[in-house]
DOTORKOL-468046 format. One record per residue (C-alpha): x, y, z negated. Coordinates in steps of 0.001 Angstrom, whole numbers, always signed. Each point is the difference from the previous one (the first is absolute). Layout:
residues N
+---------+---------+---------+
:      xx :      yy :      zz :
+---------+---------+---------+
:       X :       Y :       Z :
...
+---------+---------+---------+
***
This chain:
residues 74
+---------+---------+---------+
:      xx :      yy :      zz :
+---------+---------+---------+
:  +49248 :  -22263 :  +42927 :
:   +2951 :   +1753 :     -82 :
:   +2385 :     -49 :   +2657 :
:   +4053 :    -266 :    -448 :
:   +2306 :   +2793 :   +1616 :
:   +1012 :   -3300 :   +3112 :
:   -3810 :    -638 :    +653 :
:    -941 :   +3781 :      +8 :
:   +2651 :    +718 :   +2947 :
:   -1236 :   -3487 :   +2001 :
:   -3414 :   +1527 :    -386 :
:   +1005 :   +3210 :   +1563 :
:   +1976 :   -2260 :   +2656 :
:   -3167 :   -1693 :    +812 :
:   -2561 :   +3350 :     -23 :
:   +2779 :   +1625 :   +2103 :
:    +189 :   -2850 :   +2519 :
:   -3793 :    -704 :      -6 :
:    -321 :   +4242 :   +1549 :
:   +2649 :    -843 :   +2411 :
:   -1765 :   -3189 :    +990 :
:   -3231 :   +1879 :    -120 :
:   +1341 :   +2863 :   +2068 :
:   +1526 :   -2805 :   +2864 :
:   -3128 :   -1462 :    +140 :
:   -1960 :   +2421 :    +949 :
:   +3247 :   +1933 :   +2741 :
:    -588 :   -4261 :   +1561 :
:   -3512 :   +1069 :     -41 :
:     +97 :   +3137 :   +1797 :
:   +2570 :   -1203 :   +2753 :
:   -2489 :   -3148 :    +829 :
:   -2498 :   +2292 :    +575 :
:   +1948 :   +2245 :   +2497 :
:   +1654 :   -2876 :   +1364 :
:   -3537 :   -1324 :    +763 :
:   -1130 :   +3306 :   +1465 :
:   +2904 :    +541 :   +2115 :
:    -645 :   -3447 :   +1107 :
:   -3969 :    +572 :    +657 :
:   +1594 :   +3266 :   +2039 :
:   +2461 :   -2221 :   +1922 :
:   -2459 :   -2495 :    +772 :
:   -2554 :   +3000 :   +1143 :
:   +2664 :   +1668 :   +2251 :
:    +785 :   -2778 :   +1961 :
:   -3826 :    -961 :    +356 :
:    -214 :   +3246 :   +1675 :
:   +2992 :    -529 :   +2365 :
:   -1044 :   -3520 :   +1091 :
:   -3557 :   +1860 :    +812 :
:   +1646 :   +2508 :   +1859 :
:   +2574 :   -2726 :   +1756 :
:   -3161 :   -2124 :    +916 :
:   -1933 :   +3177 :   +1686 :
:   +3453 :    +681 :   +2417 :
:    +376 :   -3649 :    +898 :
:   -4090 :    +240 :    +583 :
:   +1136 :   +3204 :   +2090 :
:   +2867 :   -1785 :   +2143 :
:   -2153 :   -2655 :    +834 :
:   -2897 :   +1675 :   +1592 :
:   +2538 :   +2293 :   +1684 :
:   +1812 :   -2906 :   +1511 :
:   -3483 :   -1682 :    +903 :
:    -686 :   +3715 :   +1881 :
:   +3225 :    -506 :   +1297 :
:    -499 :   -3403 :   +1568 :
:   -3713 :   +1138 :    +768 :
:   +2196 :   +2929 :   +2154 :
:   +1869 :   -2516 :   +1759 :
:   -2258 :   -2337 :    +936 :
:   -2124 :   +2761 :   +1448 :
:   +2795 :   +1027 :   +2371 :
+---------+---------+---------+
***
């Protein structure tokens, strides 16, 4: 089949738009996957602060049951 000078051009419109779509694809790719690693991070980081919170409240309490162990001793 041979292709007019119009359809020639639309076909180069379409293979140049089908790399750019290509190329967008797989940028939305790469950021969902750091996205969703930064996220897995986030998620890790404030595991390990709630841990840490929950050992000083553990802490507090059995200083303030000393405390009141202290007191009641007196």
């Amino acid at each position: 089949m041979d292709y007019t000078q119009e359809q020639r051009a639309i076909i180069a419109r379409m293979s140049d738009l089908s790399t750019r779509y290509h190329a967008a694809v797989a940028r939305q790719r790469d950021e969902q996957v750091k996205t969703g690693q930064t996220m897995i991070d986030a998620v890790a980081t404030l595991t390990a602060a709630m841990e840490r919170s929950n050992e000083l409240t553990t802490l507090f309490l059995e200083h303030g049951d000393a405390f009141r162990e202290f007191m009641d001793s007196l």
